[in-house]
Backbone bond lengths (Angstrom), bond angles and torsions (degrees), N, CA, C in turn:
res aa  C-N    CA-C-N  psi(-1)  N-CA   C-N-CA  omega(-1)  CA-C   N-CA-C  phi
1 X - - - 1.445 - - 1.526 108.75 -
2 X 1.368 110.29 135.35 1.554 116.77 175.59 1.430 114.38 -68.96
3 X 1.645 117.76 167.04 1.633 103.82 173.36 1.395 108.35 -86.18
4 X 1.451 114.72 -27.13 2.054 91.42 150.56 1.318 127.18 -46.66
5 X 0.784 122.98 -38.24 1.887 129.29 -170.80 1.240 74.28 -73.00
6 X 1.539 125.42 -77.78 1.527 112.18 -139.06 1.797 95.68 -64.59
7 X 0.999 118.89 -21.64 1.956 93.38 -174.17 1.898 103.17 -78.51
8 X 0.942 123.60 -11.98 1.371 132.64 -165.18 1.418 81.31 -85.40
9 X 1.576 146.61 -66.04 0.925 114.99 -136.29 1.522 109.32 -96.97
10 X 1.973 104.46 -10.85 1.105 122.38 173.23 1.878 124.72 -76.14
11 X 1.336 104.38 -3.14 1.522 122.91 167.94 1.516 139.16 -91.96
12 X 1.659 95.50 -12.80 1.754 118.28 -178.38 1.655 94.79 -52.40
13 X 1.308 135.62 -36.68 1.406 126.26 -166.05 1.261 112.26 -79.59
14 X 1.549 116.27 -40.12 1.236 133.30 173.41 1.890 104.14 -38.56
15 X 1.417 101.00 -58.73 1.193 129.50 -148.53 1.523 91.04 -77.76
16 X 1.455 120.98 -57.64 1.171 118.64 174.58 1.593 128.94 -31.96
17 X 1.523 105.77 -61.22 1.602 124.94 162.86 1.500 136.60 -47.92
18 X 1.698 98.80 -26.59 1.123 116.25 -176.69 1.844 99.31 -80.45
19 X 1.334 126.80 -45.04 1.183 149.79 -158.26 1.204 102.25 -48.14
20 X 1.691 92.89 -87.27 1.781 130.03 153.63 1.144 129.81 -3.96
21 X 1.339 106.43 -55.23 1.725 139.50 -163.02 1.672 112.28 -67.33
22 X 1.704 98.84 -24.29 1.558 125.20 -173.52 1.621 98.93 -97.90
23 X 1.641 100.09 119.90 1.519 111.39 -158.60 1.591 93.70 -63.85
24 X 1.522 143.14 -47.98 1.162 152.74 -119.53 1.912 76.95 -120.59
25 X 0.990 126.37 -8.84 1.642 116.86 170.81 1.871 93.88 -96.75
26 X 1.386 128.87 -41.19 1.586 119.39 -165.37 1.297 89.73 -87.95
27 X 1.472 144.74 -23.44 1.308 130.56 173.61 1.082 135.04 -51.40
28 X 1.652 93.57 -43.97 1.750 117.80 174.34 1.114 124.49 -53.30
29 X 1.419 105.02 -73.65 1.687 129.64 132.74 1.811 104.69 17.78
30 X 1.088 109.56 -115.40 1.362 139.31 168.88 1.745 100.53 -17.72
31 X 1.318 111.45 -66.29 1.235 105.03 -167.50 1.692 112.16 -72.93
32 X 1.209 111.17 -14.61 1.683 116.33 -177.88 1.660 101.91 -71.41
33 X 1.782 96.27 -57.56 1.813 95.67 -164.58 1.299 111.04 -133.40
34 X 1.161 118.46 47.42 1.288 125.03 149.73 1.790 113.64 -94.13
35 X 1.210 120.09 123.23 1.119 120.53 169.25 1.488 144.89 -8.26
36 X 1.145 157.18 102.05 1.657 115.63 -141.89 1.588 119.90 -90.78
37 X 1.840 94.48 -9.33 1.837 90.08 173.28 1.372 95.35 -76.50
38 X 1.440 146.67 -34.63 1.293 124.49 164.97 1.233 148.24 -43.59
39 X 1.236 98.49 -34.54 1.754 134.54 -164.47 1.867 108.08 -96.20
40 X 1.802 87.28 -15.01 1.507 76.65 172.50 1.884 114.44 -104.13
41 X 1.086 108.95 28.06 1.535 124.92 -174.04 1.498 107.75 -105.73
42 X 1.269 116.01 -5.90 1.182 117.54 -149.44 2.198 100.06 -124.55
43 X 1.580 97.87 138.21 1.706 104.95 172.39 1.139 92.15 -80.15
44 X 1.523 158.29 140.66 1.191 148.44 149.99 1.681 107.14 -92.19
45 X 1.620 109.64 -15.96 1.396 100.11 171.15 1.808 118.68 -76.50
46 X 1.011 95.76 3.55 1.061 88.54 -178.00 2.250 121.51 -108.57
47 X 1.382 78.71 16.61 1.589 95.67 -158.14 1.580 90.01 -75.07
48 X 1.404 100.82 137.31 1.692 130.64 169.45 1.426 119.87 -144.97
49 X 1.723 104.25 138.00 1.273 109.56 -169.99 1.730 103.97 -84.76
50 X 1.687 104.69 154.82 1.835 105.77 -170.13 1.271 82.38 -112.20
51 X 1.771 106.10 173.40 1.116 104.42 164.93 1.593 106.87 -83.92
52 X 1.368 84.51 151.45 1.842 111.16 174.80 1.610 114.39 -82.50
53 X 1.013 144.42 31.69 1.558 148.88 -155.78 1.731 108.77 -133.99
54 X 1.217 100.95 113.82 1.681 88.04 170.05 1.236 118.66 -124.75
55 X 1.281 150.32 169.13 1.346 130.55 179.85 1.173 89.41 -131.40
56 X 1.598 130.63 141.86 1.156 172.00 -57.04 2.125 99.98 177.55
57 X 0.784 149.03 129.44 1.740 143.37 136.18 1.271 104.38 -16.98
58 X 1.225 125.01 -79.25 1.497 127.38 162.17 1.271 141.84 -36.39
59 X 1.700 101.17 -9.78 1.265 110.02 174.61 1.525 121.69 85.77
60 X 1.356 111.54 7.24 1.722 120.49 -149.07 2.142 77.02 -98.34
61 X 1.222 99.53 164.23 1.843 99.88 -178.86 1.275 79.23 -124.69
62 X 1.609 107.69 132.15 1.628 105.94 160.09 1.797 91.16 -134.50
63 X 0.977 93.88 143.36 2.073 132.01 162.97 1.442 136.49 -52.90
64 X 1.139 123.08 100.47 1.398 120.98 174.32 1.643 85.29 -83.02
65 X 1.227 117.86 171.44 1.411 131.90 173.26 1.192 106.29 -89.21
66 X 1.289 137.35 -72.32 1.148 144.82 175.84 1.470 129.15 -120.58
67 X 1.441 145.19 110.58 1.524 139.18 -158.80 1.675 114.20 -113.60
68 X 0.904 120.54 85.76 1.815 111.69 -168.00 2.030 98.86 -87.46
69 X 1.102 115.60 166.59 1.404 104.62 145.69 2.070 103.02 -146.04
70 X 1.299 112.02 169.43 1.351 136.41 -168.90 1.058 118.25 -122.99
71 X 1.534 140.30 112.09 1.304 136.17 171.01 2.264 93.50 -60.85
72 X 1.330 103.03 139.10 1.344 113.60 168.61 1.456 106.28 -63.24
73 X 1.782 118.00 179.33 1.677 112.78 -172.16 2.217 97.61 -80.23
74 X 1.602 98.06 -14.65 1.272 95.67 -175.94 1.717 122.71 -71.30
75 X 1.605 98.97 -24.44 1.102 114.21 172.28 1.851 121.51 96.72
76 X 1.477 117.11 2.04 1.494 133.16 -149.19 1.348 83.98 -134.16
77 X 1.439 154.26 -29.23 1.662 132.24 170.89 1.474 102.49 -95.05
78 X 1.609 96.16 178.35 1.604 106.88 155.91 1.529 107.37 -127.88
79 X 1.258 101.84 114.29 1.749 75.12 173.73 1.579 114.20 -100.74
80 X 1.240 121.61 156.43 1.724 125.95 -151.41 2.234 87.25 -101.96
81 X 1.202 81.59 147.38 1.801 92.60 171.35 1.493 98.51 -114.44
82 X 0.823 154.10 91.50 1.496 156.59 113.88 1.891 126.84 -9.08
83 X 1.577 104.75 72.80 1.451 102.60 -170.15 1.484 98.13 -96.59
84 X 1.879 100.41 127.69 1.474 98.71 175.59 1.963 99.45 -136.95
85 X 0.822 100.58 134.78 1.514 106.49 179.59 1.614 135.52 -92.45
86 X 1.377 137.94 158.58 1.665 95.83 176.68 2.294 75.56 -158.73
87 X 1.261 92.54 169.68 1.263 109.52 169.89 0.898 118.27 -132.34
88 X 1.464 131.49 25.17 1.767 143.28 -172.74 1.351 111.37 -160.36
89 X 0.987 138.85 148.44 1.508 151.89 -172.71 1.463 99.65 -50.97
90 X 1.445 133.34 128.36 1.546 107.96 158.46 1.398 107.54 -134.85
91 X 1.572 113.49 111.24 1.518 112.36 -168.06 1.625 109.48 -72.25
92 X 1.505 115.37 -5.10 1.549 112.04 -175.71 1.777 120.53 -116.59
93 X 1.648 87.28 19.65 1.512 108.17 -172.18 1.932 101.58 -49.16
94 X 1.628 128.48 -32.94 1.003 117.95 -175.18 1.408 113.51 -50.51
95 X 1.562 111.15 -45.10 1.233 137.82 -159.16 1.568 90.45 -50.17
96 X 1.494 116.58 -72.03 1.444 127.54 176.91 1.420 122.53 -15.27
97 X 1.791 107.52 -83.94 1.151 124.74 157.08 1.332 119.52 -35.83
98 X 1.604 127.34 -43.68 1.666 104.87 -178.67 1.436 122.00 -56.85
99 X 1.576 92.35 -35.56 1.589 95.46 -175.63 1.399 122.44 -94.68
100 X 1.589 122.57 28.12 0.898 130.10 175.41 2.066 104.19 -105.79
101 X 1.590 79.14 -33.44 1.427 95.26 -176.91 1.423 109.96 -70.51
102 X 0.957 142.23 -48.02 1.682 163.04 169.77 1.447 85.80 -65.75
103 X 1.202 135.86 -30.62 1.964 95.67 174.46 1.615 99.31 -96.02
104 X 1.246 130.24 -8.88 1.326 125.25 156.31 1.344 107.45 -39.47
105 X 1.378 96.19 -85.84 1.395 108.33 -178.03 1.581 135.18 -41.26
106 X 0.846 114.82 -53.57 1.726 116.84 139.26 1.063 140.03 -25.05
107 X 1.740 109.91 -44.07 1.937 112.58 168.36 1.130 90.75 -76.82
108 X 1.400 125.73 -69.91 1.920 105.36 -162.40 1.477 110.68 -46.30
109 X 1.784 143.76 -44.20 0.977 120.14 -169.40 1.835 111.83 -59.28
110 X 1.202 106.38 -37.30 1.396 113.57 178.86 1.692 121.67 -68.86
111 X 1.286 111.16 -24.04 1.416 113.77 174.59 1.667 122.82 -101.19
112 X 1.482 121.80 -10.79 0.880 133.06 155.99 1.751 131.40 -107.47
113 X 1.248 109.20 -12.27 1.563 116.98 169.74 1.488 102.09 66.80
114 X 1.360 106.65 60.06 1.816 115.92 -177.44 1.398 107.21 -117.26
115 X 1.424 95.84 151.02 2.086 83.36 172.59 1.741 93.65 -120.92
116 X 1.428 112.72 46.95 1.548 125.76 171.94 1.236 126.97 -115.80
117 X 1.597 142.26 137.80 1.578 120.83 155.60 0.998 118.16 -129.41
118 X 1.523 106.61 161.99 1.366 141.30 -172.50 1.183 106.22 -66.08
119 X 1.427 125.20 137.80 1.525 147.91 139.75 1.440 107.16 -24.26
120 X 1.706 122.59 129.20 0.970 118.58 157.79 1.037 119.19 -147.19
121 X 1.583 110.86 130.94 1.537 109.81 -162.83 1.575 95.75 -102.78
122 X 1.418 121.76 155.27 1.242 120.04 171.25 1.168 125.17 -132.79
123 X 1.338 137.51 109.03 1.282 131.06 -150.20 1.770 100.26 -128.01
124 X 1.884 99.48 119.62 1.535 105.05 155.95 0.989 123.48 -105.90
125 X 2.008 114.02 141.93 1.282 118.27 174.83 1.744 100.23 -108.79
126 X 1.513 90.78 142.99 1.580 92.23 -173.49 1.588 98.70 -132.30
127 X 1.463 103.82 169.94 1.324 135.09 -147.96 1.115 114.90 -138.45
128 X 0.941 139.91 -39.01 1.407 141.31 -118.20 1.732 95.65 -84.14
129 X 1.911 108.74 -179.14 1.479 108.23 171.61 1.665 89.41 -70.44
130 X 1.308 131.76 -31.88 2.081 117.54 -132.44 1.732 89.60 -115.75
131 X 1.360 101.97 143.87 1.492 112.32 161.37 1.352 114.10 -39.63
132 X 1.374 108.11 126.73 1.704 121.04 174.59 2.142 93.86 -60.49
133 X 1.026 111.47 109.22 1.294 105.40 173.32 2.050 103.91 -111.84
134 X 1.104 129.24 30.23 1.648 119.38 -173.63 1.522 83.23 -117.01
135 X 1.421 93.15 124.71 1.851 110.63 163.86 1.851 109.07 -39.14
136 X 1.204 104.72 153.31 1.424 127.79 -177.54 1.173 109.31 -62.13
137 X 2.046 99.18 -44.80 1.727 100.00 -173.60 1.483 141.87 -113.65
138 X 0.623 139.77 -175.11 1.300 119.03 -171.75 1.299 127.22 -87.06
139 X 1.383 111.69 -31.27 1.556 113.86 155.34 0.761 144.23 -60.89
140 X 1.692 102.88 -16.48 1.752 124.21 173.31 1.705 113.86 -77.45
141 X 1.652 109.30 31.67 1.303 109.94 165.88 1.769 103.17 -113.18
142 X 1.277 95.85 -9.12 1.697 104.35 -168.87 1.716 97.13 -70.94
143 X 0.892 146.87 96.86 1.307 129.63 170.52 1.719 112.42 -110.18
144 X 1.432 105.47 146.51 1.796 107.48 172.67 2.108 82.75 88.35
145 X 0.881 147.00 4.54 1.291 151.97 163.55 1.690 119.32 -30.64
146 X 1.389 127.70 98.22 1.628 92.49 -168.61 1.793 96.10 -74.24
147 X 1.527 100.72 164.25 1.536 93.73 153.84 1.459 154.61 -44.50
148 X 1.077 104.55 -19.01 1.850 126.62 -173.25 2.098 81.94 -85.43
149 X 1.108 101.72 -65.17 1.225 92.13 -164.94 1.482 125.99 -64.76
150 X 1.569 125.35 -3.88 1.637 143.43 174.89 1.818 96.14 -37.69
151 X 1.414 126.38 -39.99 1.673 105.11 -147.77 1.363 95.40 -109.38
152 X 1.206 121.31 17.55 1.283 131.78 150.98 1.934 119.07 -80.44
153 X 0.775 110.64 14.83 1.076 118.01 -168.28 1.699 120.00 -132.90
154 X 1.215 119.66 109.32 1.360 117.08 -153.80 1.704 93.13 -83.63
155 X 1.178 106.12 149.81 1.743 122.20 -163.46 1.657 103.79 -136.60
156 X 1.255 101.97 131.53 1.695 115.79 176.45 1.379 106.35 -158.64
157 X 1.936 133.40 159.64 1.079 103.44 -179.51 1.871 77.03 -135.71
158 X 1.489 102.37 -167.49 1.137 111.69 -162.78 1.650 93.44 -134.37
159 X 1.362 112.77 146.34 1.756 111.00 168.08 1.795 114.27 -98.50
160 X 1.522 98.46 99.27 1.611 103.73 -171.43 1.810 104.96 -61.74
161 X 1.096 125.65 127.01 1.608 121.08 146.57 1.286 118.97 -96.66
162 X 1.521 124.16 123.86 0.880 115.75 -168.25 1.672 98.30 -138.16
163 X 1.660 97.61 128.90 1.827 105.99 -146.25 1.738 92.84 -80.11
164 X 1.359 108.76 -24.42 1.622 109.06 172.58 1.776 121.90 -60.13
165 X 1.123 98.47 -20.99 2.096 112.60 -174.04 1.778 91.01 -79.27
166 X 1.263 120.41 -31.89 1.614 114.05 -166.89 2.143 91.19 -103.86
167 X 1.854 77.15 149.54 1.293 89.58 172.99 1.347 95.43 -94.86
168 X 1.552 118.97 170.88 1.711 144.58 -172.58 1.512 95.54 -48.45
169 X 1.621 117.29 -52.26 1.718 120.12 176.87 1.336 110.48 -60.75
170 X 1.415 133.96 -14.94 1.737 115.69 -161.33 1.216 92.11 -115.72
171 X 1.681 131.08 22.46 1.447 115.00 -170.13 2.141 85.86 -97.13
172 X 0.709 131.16 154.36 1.547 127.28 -154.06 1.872 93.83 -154.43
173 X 1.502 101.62 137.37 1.926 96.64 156.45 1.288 81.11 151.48
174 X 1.637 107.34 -168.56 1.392 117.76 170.93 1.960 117.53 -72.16
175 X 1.458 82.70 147.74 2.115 86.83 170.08 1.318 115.55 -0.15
176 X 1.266 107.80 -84.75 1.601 136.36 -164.94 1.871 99.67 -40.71
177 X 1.876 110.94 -68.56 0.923 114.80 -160.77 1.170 131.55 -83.63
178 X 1.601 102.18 1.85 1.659 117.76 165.26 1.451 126.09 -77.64
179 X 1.745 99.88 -30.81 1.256 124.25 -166.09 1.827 91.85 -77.15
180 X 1.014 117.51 -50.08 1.736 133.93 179.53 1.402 95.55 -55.97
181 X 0.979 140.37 -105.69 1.501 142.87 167.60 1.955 111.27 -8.15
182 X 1.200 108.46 -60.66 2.114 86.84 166.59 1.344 102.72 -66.92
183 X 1.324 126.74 -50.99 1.508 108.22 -173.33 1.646 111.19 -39.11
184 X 1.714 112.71 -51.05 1.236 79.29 -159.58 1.609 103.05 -105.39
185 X 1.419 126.04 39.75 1.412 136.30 163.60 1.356 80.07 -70.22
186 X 1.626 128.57 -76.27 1.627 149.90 -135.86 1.646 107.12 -71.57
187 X 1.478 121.84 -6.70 1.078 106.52 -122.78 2.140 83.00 -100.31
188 X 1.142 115.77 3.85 1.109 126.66 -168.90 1.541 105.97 -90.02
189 X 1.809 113.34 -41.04 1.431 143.05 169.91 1.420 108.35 -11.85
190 X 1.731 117.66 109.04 2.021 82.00 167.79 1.360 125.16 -83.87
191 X 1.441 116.71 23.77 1.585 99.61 146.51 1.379 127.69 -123.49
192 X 1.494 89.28 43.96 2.028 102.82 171.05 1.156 116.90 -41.94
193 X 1.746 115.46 -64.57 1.371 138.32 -159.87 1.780 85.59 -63.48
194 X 1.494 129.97 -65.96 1.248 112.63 -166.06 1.895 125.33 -56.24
């Protein structure tokens, strides 16, 4: 691989964030492929991006990719959008997300003085050359599980996008974020670079 190739393929995150980051690109987003009994719970005018930054006990800063939240149609929650992206299989992606989700959850208890939490939806878009093969949910890492023991087990799922399931016509949103999304369906292609 050339060091063009390699910065091209080493920039999709860059590129991703940058995309995302544009309220009228996560709006689109949302309203294209989010579910619609979901999508109909939701103010979308009211959608604002949080910061994505958490700091650690240790002090270490780790990254959500992208963090939106939504006043509900009731107007009294927020629920959080959690955009995280990947270009490779990741069977421990829950792992990721929990603890992105739990430092969510953590700043609001600390910045609002609540003993409540927020909704969080978490949605990956993937890329990669290989079939996304890691379950949706989170329990679906528990395997050999007897039954008695299932509610011991904390459960959340994630909404996979996966740019390989859509053909070139079903990729949908504004200019920018359609064009971002084939790029990085294509971006595996060997005649990307040409």
């Amino acid at each position: 691989m050339t060091k063009h190739s390699n910065d091209i393929y080493c920039s999709h995150d860059k590129l991703f964030k940058i995309t995302w980051s544009n309220l009228e690109n996560a709006r689109s987003f949302l309203e294209n492929y989010l579910p619609p009994d979901l999508l109909s719970i939701f103010d979308l005018n009211s959608l604002e991006i949080c910061k994505g930054s958490f700091v650690e006990k240790d002090l270490k800063e780790f990254h959500s990719d992208l963090l939106y939240k939504v006043k509900t149609n009731g107007g009294s929650a927020y629920i959080y959008f959690l955009f995280e992206h990947k270009s490779y299989p990741d069977s421990l992606i829950h792992l990721q997300l929990l603890k992105y989700m739990i430092g969510i959850w953590d700043l609001g208890i600390k910045q609002n003085k609540r003993k409540h939490l927020d909704i969080i939806v978490p949605l990956v878009m993937y890329h990669g050359k290989t079939i996304w093969n890691s379950p949706e949910n989170f329990g679906g890492l528990f395997t050999g599980t007897p039954d008695i023991a299932q509610m011991y087990i904390p459960d959340f799922q994630y909404l996979l996008f996966d740019l390989h399931n859509y053909s070139d016509q079903q990729i949908r949103g504004t200019i920018v974020s359609r064009l971002v999304m084939l790029m990085f369906k294509h971006i595996f292609d060997p005649d990307f670079e040409d």
